[in-house]
N, C-alpha and C positions, 0 to 999 in steps of 0.2 A: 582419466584424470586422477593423478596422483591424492594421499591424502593431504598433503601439504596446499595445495593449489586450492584456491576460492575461483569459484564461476564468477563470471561480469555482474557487476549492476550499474546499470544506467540509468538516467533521470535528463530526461530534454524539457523542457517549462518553456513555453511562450507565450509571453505579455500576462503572464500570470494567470490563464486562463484556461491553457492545452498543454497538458502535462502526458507525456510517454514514460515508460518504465519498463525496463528489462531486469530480469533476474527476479521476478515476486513467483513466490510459492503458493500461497494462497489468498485469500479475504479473508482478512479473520474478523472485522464487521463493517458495516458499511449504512451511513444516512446521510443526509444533503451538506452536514454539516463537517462529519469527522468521517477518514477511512483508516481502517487500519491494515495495515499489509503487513504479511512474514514474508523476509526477502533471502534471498540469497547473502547476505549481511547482517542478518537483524531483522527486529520489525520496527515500520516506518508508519508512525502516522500522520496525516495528510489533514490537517484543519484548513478551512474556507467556506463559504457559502455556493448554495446551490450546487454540491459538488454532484456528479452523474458518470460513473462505471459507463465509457463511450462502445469500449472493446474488453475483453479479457479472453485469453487465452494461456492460460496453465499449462499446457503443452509445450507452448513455445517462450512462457514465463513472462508473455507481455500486458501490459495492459495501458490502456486510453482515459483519462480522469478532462473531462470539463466543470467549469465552474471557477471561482473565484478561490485562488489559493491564499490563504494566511501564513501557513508556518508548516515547516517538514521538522518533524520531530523522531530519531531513531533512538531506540533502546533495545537491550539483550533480555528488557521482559515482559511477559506476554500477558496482555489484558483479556484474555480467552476464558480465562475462569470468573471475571467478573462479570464481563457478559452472559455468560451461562446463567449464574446466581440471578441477574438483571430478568433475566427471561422468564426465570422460573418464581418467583416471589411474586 
């Protein structure tokens, strides 16, 4: 793949409940509440309740989210160091 070319990302959502995703690179954190994903795009995060990592596979860049979605949120930056800081204090 050229450097010009972006890989896929997809997002399938049904009844706001069972959400698929292609193209994530990693968890960059995860609780019932908020997920954050670095994607093939960006990173994306995922607010709702009761949310639960159904699948994840990094290999194949997919992954499975149940739970009650709110709001899909993408930005170019990365809450990885606040988390850290969160963990560590």
């Amino acid at each position: 793949m050229g450097k010009n070319q972006e890989k896929d990302h997809n997002i399938t959502l049904k009844n706001r409940k069972i959400m698929n995703l292609d193209g994530v690179n990693e968890v960059v954190s995860y609780n019932e509440d908020n997920i954050y994903l670095k994607t093939n795009l960006g990173y994306l995060e995922i607010k709702g309740k009761n949310l639960n990592i159904q699948k994840l596979n990094l290999e194949s860049e997919t992954v499975k989210i149940k739970g009650y979605i709110n709001n899909l949120i993408y930005t170019n930056k990365t809450k990885e160091k606040n988390f850290i800081k969160r963990m560590f204090k």
